[in-house]
N, C-alpha and C positions, 0 to 999 in steps of 0.2 A: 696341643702342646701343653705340657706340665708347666706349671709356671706359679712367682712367689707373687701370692694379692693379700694387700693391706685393706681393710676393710674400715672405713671410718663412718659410725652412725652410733646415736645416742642411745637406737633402743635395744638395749638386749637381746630381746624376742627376734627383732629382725636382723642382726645379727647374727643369732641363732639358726634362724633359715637358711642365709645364705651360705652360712659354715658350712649346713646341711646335706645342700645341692654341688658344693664346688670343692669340698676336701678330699673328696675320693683322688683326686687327680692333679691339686695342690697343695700348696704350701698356706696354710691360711695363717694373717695375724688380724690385730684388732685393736681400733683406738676409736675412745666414746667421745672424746672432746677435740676442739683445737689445738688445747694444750696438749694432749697426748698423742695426736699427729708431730705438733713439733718438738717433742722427744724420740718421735719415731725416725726424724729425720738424719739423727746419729745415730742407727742401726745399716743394715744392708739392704740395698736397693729393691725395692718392689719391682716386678714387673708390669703389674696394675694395681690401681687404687680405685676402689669404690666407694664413691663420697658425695655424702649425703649436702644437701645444701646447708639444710634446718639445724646446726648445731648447738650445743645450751651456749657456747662462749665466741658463737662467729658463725661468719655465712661463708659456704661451702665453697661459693663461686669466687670469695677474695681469696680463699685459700691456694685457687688455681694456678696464678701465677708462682707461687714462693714454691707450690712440688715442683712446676716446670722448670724454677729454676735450680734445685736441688737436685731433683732427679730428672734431665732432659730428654732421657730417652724411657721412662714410664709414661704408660698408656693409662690416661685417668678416663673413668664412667661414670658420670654425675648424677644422683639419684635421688627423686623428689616424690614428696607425700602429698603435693600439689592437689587439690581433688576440683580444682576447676581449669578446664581443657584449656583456657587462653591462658591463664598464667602458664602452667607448666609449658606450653608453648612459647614464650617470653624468655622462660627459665632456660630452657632447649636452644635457643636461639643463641642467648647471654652465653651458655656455656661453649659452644662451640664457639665464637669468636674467642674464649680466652685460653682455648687449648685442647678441650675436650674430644674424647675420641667420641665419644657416642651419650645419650642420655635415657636413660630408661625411669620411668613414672612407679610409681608405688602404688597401685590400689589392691583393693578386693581380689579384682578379678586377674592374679601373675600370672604373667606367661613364664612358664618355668623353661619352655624352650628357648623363646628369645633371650631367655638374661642366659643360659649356656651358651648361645650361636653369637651373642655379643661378646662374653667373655670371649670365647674360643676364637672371634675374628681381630677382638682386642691385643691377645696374645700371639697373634701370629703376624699382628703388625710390627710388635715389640720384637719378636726375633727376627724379622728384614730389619726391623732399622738395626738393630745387633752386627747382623750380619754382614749390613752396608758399613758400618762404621767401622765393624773388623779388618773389613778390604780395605777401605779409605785408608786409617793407618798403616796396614802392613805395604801401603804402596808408598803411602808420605813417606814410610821409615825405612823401605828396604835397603838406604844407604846412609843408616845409622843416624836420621837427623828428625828430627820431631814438623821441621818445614815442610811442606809440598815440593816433591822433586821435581814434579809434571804440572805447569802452570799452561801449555799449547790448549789450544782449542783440540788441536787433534789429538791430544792422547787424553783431553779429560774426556771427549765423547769414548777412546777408549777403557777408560774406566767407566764408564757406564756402561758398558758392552759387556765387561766380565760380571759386574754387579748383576746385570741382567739375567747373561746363561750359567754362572759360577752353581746353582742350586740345581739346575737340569743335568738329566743325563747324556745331551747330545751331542754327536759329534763335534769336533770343531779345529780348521784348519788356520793359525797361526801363521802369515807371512809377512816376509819385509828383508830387509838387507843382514847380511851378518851382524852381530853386535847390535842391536836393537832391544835385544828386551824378551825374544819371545820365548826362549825356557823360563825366565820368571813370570810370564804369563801365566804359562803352562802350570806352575808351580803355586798360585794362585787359583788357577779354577780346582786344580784337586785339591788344595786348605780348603775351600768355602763351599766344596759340595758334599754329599750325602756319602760319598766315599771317602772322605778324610782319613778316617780310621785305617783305611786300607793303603797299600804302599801306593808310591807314584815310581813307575819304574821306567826306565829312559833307555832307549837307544838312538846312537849317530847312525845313520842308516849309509852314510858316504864311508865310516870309518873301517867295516866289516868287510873283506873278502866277498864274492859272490859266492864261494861253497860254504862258507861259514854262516853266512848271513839266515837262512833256511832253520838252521839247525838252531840259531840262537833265538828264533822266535818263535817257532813251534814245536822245540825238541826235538831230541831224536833216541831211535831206541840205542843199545849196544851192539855193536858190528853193524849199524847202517852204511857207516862208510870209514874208508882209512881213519882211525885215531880216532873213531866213535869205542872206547874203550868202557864206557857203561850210559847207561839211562841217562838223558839230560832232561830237565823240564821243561826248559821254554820260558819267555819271557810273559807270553799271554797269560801264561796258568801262574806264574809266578805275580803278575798282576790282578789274582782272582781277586774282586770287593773291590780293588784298587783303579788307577788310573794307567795307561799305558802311552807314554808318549814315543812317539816316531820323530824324529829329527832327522831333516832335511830327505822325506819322505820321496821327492824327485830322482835320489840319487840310487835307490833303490832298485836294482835288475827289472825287468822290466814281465820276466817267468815268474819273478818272485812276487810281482804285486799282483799276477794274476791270482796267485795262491791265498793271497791276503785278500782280494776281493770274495774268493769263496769263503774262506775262514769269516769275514765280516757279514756275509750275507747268510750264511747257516748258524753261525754264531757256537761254530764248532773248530774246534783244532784237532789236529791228528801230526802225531810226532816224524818225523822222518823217520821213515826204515816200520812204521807203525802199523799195525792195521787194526787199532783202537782209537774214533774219536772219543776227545773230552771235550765238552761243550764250556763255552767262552763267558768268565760276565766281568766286564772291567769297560770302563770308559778310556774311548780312544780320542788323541790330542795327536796331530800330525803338525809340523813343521814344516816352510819351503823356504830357502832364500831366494828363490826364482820364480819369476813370475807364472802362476799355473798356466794361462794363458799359452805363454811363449811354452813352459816346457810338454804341455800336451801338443803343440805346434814342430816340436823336435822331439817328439818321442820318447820323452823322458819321463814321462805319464801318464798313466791312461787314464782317460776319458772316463771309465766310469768306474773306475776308483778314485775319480776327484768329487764325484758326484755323493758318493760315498762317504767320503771324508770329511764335507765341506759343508754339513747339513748349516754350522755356520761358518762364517769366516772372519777372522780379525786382521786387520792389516796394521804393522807398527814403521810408520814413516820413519826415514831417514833423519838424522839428530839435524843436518842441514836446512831442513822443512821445519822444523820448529825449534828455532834457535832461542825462544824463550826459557825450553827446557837447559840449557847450557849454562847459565849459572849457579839457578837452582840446584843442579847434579855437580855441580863443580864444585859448588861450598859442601854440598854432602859427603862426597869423594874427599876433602882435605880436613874434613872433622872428625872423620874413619880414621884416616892414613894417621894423621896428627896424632892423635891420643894413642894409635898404634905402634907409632916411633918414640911415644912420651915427649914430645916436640909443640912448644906453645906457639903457634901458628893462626893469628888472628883474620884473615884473608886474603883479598887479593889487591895488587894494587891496582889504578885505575888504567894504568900500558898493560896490563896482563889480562883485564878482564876484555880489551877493545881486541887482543891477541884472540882470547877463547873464543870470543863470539862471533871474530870475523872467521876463523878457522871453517872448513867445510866437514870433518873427520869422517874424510871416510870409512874409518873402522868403528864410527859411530858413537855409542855408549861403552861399548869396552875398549876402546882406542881414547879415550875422556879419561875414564879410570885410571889408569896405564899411566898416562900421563902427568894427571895430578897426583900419583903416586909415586911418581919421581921423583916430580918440583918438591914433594913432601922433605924427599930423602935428602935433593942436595941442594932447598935453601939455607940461606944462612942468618938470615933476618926472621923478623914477627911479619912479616906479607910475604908473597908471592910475587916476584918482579916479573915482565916479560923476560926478563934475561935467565928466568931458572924454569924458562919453558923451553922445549926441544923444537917445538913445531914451529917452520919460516913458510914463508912464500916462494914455492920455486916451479920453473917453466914447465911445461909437461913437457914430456921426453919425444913425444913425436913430433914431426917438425912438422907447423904452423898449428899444433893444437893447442887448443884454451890454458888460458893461467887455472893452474891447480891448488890446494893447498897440500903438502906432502913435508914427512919431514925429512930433513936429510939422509938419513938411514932410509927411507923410504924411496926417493927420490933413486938413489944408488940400486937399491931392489929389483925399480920399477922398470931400470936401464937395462939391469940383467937380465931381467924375463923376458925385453922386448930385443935385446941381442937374441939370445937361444930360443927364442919362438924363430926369429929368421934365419938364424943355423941350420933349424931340422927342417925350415918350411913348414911350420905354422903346427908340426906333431906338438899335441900337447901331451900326451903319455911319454915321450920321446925328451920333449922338456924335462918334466918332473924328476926323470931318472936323472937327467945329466944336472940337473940344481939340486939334488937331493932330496926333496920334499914331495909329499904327497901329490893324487893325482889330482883331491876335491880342492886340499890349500893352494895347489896353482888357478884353479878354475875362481877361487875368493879372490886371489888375488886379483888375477885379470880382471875382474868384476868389480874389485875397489879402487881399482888403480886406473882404470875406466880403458883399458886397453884394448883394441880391436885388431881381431885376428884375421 
C-alpha cells in the first residue's frame, strides 16, 4: 500500500536512509525535533510515523500519546539506537503499552527487509482501521445523523459481519423480512470492496415477467424473441468490475435459476437467442425475504444454487427483535424529514416514544420512516405527540388471533385480503387481480400482516 510517513529522527544521515528505501512507493516527510513534529501536527495526517525515541528536545515515547491523540487512526514505529539488548527491550515494551504498532532497533547490522515488511504491515493496518471507520460512519449516518442508528446487540454483530467480508470477493446472501435494511447492506459491501469503482447494479427478481426476466440478465441477441428488436446486454456484463445484486432471489422461475447456476459455475454468460459466450467478473449479492430453508422446502429454490449464493449469509432481524434500534432510527428519520420540510422539530414526547417502542412494525424500518415522515408533515408543535402518530393497537382480524399492532389503514387492508383470499378459496394469483396489486406485494403482505392461508 502507498502510503503518507512522517519521519521524525535527529540524524540526517538516517533519515536519509530511510528516505532511500521507502520513497519509491511513498509519500516521505521529515521532522528532526519535537518541536517540528509539533508543527507537523497542523499539516495532513500521516499514515505512519517513524519516531525515534532519542530526540535533542524530548523523548520519543512521551511524544506517543499527543500523535495518538492528534492523529488516532496513524500507525506509529518506534525506533531506537539502543545498543544494549535489555534496554531496547524495556524501550519495546514501554512503547507498545503506549500505542505503538511495532518497534524496530537501529544498529550496524539493518534489516532492510524487516523495516519494509513492518512498514507494509504498518500500512495495511492503517487502511482497515480506514476502512472500518468508513463503514462505521456510513452506517452511523445513513439516516442523515452523526448518532449510531444500530445500538442492538444483533445488528452491531451485523456490522462486524460486513466489516469482515465487505474487502473479499465472495458471494453473500442477505436475508430477513421486507423493510430491514438489506439493499443498504448490499450497498455497503460494494462501497467498501475492491469493486467500488465499478457500478452496483440491482434487480427485483419478483418484479420481472418470467419471459423478461432471462433477457434482462443475460441479454439477448436481435430477433431472439417477439420485441427483441436489437442486441441487449444483460445486466451481468453491464455489471463487469462491478457488484450485481439479485433481490428477492426466491421469487425467481425456477428454469431460470438453473441457467444462473451455470452462468455462476462457468463464470460465463451467453445472451438469449446467442451463440457467443462472454465470460462473467462481478460480485454477486442475492437477497431473500424468506426463509431459504422453507423456500427450498417449497420449491422456490434450488438447493444448489443456495449453496452457491450463500458462501456467506447475513440475516437482518426484524425491527421488533431489537427494539433498541427504534429510537435511535426514529430521531434519525425526524432530523432528515425536519430540516427537509425546513420545520424546527426538537423530538419526541415521552407518550410518543412509549407508542414507537411498544409498536411491533411490521414493515419494519421502512414502515418507521414512513411514519415519522408524517408525524414530520402534520405536527404542529416543537415534539412529536403520540396523537400526530398514525399507528393504534388494534385486534387481529382473524377470530381469536393474537393482539397485533397495525395501523388503521392497515388494519382495513388486512380485512380486505383476508375477505378475497376466501372469495377465491385461498387463489392468491386470483386475489392480486381482483385487489389490484401485485402477485409478490400480496404474498409481503400476507407475510406482514401475519395471515395464514
Amino acid at each position: 500500500m502507498k502510503g503518507k510517513i512522517l519521519i521524525v529522527d535527529d540524524l540526517a544521515d538516517f533519515r536519509k536512509l530511510l528516505r532511500s528505501e521507502l520513497e519509491d512507493n511513498n509519500i516521505i516527510t521529515e521532522a528532526d525535533s519535537k518541536a517540528a513534529l509539533e508543527k507537523a501536527f497542523a499539516l495532513e495526517q500521516p499514515d505512519l510515523v517513524l519516531l525515534d525515541v532519542k530526540l535533542p528536545d524530548g523523548n520519543g515515547l512521551d511524544l506517543l500519546p499527543a500523535i495518538k491523540k492528534r492523529w488516532p487512526e496513524t500507525e506509529v514505529i518506534v525506533l531506537t539506537g539502543a545498543p544494549d539488548e535489555r534496554e531496547a527491550l524495556s524501550w519495546a515494551v514501554e512503547a507498545t503499552k503506549r500505542g505503538a504498532f511495532n518497534f524496530i532497533r537501529k544498529s550496524t547490522q539493518w534489516d532492510r527487509e524487516k523495516l519494509l515488511a513492518d512498514v507494509g504491515n504498518a500500512l495495511d493496518s492503517r487502511r482497515r482501521t480506514e476502512e472500518t471507520s468508513m463503514l462505521r460512519r456510513a452506517l452511523e449516518t445513513m439516516s442523515g445523523t452523526a448518532s449510531p442508528v444500530f445500538q442492538s446487540v444483533a445488528m452491531r454483530e451485523v456490522v462486524r459481519t460486513v466489516e469482515r467480508i465487505a474487502p473479499s470477493d465472495v458471494a453473500v446472501l442477505i436475508t430477513g423480512e421486507s423493510g430491514t435494511g438489506k439493499e443498504v447492506i448490499a450497498d455497503l459491501l460494494h462501497a467498501f470492496s475492491p469493486r467500488s469503482k465499478g457500478k452496483i447494479i440491482k434487480i427485483n427478481c419478483a418484479a420481472l415477467p418470467r419471459e423478461l426476466i432471462e433477457s434482462e440478465l443475460f441479454g439477448s441477441v436481435k430477433g431472439a424473441f417477439t420485441g427483441a428488436h436489437s442486441d441487449r446486454e444483460g445486466l451481468f456484463r453491464q455489471a463487469e468490475g462491478g457488484t450485481l445484486l439479485l433481490d428477492e432471489i426466491s421469487e425467481m422461475p425456477i428454469d431460470t435459476q438453473s441457467k444462473l447456476l451455470r452462468v455462476l459455475q462457468d463464470q460465463e454468460v451467453r445472451p438469449v437467442g446467442g451463440k457467443t459466450s462472454y465470460k462473467t467478473n462481478c460480485r454477486l449479492v442475492a437477497s431473500t425475504n424468506r426463509k431459504p430453508d422453507e423456500a427450498i422446502a417449497q420449491g422456490k429454490l434450488r438447493e444448489d444454487l443456495f449453496y452457491r449464493i450463500s458462501a456467506i449469509s447475513v440475516y437482518l432481524p426484524p425491527l421488533r427483535e431489537r427494539r433498541e434500534d427504534i429510537m435511535p432510527l426514529a430521531n434519525a428519520f425526524l432530523k432528515r424529514f425536519a430540516a427537509q420540510a425546513n420545520r424546527v422539530i426538537k423530538g419526541f414526547t415521552v407518550s410518543a416514544v412509549e407508542r414507537l417502542t411498544a409498536f411491533d412494525w411490521p414493515g419494519n424500518i421502512r414502515q418507521l420512516q414512513n411514519e415519522v415522515q408524517r408525524s414530520v408533515l402534520l405536527s404542529e408543535g416543537e415534539m412529536v405527540d403520540a396523537t400526530d402518530l398514525s399507528i393504534t393497537r388494534a385486534k387481529a382480524a382473524t377470530e381469536g388471533g393474537p393482539d397485533t399492532n397495525f395501523t388503521l389503514l392497515e388494519g382495513v387492508e388486512r380485512s380486505a385480503i383476508i375477505q378475497m383470499l376466501k372469495e377465491t378459496g385461498g387463489n392468491k394469483l386470483e386475489t392480486a387481480k381482483r385487489l389490484g396489486i401485485g402477485r409478490q406485494t400480496l404474498y409481503n403482505k400476507i407475510k406482514a400482516y401475519g395471515i395464514e392461508v
